[in-house]
DRENMI-265422 format. One record per residue (C-alpha): z negated, y negated, x; residue in three letters. Coordinates in steps of 0.02 Angstrom, whole numbers, padded with zeros to 5 digits, always signed. Each point is the difference from the previous one (the first is absolute). Layout:
REM residues N
ZYXala...
This chain:
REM residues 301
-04831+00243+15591unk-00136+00060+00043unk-00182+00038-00073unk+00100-00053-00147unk-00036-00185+00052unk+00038-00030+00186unk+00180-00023+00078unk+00032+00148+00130unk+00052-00118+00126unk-00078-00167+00057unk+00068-00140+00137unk-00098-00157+00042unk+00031-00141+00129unk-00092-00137+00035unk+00116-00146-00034unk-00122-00161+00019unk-00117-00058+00068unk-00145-00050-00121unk+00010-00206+00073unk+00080+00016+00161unk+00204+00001-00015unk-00015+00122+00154unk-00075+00199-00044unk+00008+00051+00196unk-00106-00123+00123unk+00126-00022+00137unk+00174+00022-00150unk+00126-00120+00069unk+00077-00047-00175unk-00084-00057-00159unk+00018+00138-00150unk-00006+00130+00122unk-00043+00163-00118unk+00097-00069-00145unk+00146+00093+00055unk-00102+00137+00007unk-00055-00002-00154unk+00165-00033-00100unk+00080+00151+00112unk-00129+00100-00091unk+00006-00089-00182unk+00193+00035+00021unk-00028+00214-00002unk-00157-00028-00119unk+00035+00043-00184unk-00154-00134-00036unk-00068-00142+00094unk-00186-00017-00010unk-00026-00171+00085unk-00160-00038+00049unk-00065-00193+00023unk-00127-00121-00029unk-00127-00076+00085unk-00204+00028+00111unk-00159-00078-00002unk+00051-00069+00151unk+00145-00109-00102unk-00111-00040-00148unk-00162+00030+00055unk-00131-00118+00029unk+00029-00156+00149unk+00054+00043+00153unk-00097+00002+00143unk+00032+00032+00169unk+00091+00173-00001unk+00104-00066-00155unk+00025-00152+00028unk+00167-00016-00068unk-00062+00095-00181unk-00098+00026-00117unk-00057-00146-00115unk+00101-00063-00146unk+00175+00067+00007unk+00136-00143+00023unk+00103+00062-00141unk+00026+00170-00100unk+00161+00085+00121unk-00026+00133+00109unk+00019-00027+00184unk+00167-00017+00044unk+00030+00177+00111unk-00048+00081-00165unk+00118-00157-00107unk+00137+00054+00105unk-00022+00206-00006unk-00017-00011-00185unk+00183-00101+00022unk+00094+00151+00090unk-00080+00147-00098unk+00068-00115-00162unk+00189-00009+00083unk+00008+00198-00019unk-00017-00002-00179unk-00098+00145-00027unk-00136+00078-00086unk-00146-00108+00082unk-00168-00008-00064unk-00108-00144+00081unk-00177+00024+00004unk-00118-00158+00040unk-00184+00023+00074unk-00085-00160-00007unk-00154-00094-00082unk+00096-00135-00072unk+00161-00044-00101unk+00136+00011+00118unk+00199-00015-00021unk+00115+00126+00055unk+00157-00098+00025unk+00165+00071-00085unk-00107+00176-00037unk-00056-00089-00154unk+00172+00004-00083unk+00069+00130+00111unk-00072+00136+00034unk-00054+00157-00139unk-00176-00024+00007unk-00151-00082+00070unk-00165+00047+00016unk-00156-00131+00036unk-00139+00115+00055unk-00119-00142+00080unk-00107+00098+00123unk-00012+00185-00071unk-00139+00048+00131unk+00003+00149+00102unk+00089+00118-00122unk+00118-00143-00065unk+00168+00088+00092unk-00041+00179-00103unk-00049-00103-00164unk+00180-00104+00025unk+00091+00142+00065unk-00056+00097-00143unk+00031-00152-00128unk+00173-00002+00067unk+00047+00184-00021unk-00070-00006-00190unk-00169+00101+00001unk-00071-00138-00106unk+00076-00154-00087unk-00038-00175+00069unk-00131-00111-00134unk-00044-00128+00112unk+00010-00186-00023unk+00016-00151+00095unk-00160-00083+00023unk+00076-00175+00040unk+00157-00089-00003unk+00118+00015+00119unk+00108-00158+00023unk+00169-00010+00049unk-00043-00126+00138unk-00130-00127+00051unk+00083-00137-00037unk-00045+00085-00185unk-00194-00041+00033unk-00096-00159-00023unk-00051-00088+00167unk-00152+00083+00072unk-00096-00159-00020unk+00059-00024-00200unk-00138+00075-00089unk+00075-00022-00161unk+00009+00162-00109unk+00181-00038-00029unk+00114+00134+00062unk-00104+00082+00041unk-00023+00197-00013unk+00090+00077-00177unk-00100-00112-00112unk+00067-00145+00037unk+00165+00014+00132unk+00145-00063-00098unk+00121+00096+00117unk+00087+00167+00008unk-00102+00094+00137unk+00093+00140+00092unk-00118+00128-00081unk-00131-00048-00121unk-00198+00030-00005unk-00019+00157-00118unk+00164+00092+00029unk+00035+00168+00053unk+00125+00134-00011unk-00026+00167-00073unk+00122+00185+00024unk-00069-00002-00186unk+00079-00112-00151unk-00146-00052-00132unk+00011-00061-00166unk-00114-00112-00074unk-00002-00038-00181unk-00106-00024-00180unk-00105-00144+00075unk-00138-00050-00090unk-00166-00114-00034unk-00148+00068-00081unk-00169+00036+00026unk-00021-00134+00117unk+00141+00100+00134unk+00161-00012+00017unk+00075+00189+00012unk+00190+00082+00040unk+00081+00152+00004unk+00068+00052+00182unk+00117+00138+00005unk+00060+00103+00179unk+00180+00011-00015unk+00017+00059+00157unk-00003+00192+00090unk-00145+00013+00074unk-00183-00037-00020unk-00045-00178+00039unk-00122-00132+00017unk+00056-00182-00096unk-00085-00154+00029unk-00013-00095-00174unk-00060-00163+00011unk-00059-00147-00140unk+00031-00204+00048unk-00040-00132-00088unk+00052-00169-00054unk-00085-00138-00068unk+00050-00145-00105unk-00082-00143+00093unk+00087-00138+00127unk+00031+00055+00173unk-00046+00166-00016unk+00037+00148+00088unk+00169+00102-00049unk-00110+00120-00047unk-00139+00110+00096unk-00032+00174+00034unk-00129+00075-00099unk-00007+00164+00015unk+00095+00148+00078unk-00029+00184-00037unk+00094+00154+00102unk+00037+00112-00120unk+00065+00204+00049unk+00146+00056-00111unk+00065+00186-00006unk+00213-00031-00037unk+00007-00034-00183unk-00180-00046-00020unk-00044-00165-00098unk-00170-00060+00005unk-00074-00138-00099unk-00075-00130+00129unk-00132-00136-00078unk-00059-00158+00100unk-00179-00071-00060unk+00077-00193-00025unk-00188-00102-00017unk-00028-00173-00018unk-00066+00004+00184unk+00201+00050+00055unk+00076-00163-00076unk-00118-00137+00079unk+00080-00121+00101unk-00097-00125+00128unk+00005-00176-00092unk+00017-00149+00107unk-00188-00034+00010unk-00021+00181+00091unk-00047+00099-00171unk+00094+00129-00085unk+00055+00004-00167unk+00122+00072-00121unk+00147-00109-00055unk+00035-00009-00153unk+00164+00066-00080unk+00104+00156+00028unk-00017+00114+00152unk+00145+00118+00045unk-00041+00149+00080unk+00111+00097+00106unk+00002+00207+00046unk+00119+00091+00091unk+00019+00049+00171unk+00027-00150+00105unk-00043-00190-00042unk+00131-00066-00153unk+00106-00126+00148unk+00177+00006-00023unk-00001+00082+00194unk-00099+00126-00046unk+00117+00045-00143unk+00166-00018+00108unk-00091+00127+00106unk-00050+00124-00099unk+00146-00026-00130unk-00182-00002-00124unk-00075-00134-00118unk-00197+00019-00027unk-00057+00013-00165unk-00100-00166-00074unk-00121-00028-00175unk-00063-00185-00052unk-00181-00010-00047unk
């Protein structure tokens, strides 16, 4: 290694196409860098497979010079030249870690179960390859979360013109989604423990188990007691820097304000009976936990 981070050596190929199933204009055969690029996964120690999507795929509506684009996506797979590289890089079995640049959830085929790690960076901007490069060589530990739910297919969603709430986004879908709103991995393990109400806030202990300084993401849902209600809802989230072997005592202000729920005439209110309040670091869905091999911690009030 060198710099202490970066390999000595690097190879790249192009392998897809981002849409077309052709990389060169005049190729003859579909695929045509995919052998390419498995020639040079095959001599690689690590695969670092980049794919995902552009603002010209999930942009806004096409127009005239993307006319076959853009708009609402017609369902959450990749295009198929990239469907079809992630395929072959999988039959070596090695090291491969997939990396996915797009703006919205997106499926990555058998890399979900099969390959050692993915990485959702959504668009990173203009320094977004040194920020994942540098995620991916451990100069800082990932803390992100997902921002929305990614489903394991369409078919998962409500029709577009249901405008029911039901199944719709974590409060309410009834499903196992391939990776839930609010999760996130971590090089770090964190412990989270001594829950408690008081004071009007709910407070934990959080503990950095791990080697290395790192930033967790603690969040606080709730659940009410009334009819049809939500699962429970995200009420606060606080990012939180740990030194290894650091435990900090994180509080969450729980007002009145955080437990109103819209009644059916339009006005909020509290229910009455028991709220359960959840903290950890994802939402408490049994996904979530299967993940992270975690349960959040949760107080009645």
């Amino acid at each position: 290694m060198s710099n202490g981070f970066y390999p000595d050596s690097l190879l790249s190929a192009a392998g897809s196409h981002l849409s077309r199933t052709k990389t060169e204009a005049c190729g003859w055969l579909e695929g045509d860098r995919i052998s390419e690029a498995v020639k040079v996964a095959k001599i690689s120690d690590v695969t670092v497979l980049c794919v995902g999507l552009d603002a010209l795929l999930e942009g806004e509506q096409g127009d005239a010079s993307n006319a076959e684009a853009g708009a609402d996506k017609p369902d959450l797979r990749l295009p198929i030249g990239q469907r079809k590289l992630i395929a072959e890089i999988l039959k070596l079995k090695r090291p491969l870690i997939v990396v996915q640049i797009a703006g919205s959830a997106v499926t990555a085929e058998a890399a979900n179960e099969e390959a050692n790690a993915l990485v959702h960076a959504f668009y990173p901007g203009a320094l977004g390859g040194r920020a994942v490069a540098e995620l991916l060589f451990g100069m800082f530990s990932p803390s992100g979360r997902l921002p929305v739910t990614f489903y394991k297919d369409v078919s998962d969603i409500p029709d577009f013109t249901d405008y029911r709430m039901s199944n719709r986004t974590y409060k309410y879908y009834g499903g196992t989604p391939l990776y839930p709103f609010g999760y996130g991995l971590s090089y770090c393990g964190f412990e989270y423990g001594g829950i408690a109400f008081e004071g009007g806030a709910v407070s934990v202990d959080v503990t950095n188990k791990g080697g290395m300084g790192a930033f967790e993401s603690v969040q606080m849902y709730v659940s009410s007691p009334e009819k049809d209600a939500p699962r429970w809802r995200l009420k606060g989230f606080k990012n939180v820097w740990l030194a290894p072997g650091e435990t900090r005592r994180v509080r969450f202000e729980l007002t009145d304000e955080l437990l109103l729920v819209p009644g059916d005439d339009g006005k909020r209110y509290k229910p009455e009976g028991v709220h359960t309040v959840y903290v950890g670091g994802s939402q408490p869905d049994a996904r979530s936990e299967s993940l992270t091999g975690k349960k959040v911690l949760k107080i009645n009030i």
